[in-house]
C-alpha positions in Angstrom: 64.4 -10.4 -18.0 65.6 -13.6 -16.7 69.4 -13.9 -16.7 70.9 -17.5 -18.2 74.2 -17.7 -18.0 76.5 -21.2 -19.3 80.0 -22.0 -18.6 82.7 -24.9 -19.6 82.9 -25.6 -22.9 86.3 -25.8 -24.5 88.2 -28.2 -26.6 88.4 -31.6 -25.9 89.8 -34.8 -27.7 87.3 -38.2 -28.8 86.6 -40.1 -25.3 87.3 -37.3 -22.8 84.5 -35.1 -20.7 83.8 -31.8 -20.1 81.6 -30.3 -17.6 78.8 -27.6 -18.5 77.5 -25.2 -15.6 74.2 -23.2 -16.2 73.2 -20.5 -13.5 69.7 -18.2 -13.6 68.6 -15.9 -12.3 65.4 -16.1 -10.2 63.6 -16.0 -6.4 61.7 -19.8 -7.6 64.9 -22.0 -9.6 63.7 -25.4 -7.7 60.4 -25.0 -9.8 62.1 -24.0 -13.3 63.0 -26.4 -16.0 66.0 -26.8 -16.6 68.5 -27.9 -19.9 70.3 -27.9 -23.0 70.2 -27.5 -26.4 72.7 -28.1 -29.0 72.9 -26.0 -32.2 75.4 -27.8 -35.5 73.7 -27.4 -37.7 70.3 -28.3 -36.5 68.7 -28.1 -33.4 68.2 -30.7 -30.9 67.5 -31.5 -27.0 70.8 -32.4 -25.3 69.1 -33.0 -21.9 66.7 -31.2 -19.5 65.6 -31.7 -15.8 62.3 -30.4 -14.6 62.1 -28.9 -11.1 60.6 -32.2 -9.9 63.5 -33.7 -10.7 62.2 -35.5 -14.0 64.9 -36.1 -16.3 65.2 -35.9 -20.1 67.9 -36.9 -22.9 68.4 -36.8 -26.5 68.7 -40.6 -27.8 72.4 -39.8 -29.5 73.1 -39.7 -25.8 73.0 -43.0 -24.8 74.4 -42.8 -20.9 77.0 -40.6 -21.5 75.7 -37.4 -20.3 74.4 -37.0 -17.1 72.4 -33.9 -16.0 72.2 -32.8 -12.4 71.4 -29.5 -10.2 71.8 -27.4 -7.4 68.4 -25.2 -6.1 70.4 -23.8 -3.3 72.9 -22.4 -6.0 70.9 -21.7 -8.5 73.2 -24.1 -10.6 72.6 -26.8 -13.3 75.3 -29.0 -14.8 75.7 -31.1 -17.5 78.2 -33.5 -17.0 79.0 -35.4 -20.9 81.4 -38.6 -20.8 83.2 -40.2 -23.9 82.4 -36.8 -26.0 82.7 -37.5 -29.7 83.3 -35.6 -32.7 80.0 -35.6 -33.2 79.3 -33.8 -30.1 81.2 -30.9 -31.5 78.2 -28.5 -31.5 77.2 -24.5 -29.8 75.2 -26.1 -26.6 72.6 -23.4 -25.0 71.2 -23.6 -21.6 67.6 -22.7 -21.3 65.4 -21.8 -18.1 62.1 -22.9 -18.5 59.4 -21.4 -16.3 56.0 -22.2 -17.2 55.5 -20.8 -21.1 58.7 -18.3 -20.8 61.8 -19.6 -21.8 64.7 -18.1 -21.3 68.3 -18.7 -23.1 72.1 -18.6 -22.5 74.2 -17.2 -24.7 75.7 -20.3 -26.1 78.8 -22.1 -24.9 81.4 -23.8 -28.1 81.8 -27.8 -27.2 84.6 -29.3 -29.8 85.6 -32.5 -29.8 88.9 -33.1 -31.7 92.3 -34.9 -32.2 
């Protein structure tokens, strides 16, 4: 069982940034896909980079977020810029390894005065 674990959500007021960190376990993590989800109340795709470096974003991101990783520490990170309330949301990491995906437990982004 593939282990997913996310980091660095918090509180945060309109305009400011926060970091996300998403490590997994695995011998191959330059080939696995790589992401987030958000979850208030529905569903969407936050942003997701493919082990050949393709990238993908949500359009409610517009440039803000920027999604990056590390192979040689198993590590991705989503970096999110001028965070909204809007953004307030449960963001998951996911591993993505062919058809298997694999999930973090869920990480609490609010963005607030």
């Amino acid at each position: 069982q593939a282990q997913v674990v996310e980091s660095g959500g918090g509180l945060v007021q309109p305009g400011g940034s926060l970091r996300l960190s998403c490590s997994a376990s695995g011998s191959r993590f330059s080939v696995y896909d790589m992401g987030w989800y958000r979850q208030a109340p529905g569903r969407e795709l936050v942003a997701s980079i493919w082990g050949a470096g393709r990238k993908e974003y949500g359009d409610f991101v517009k440039g803000r977020f920027t999604i990056s990783r590390d192979n040689a520490k198993n590590t991705a990170y989503l970096q999110m810029n001028s965070l909204q309330p809007e953004d307030t949301a449960v963001y998951y990491c996911f591993r993505r390894y062919g058809s298997v995906v694999s999930w973090g437990q869920g990480t609490q982004v609010t963005v607030s005065a």
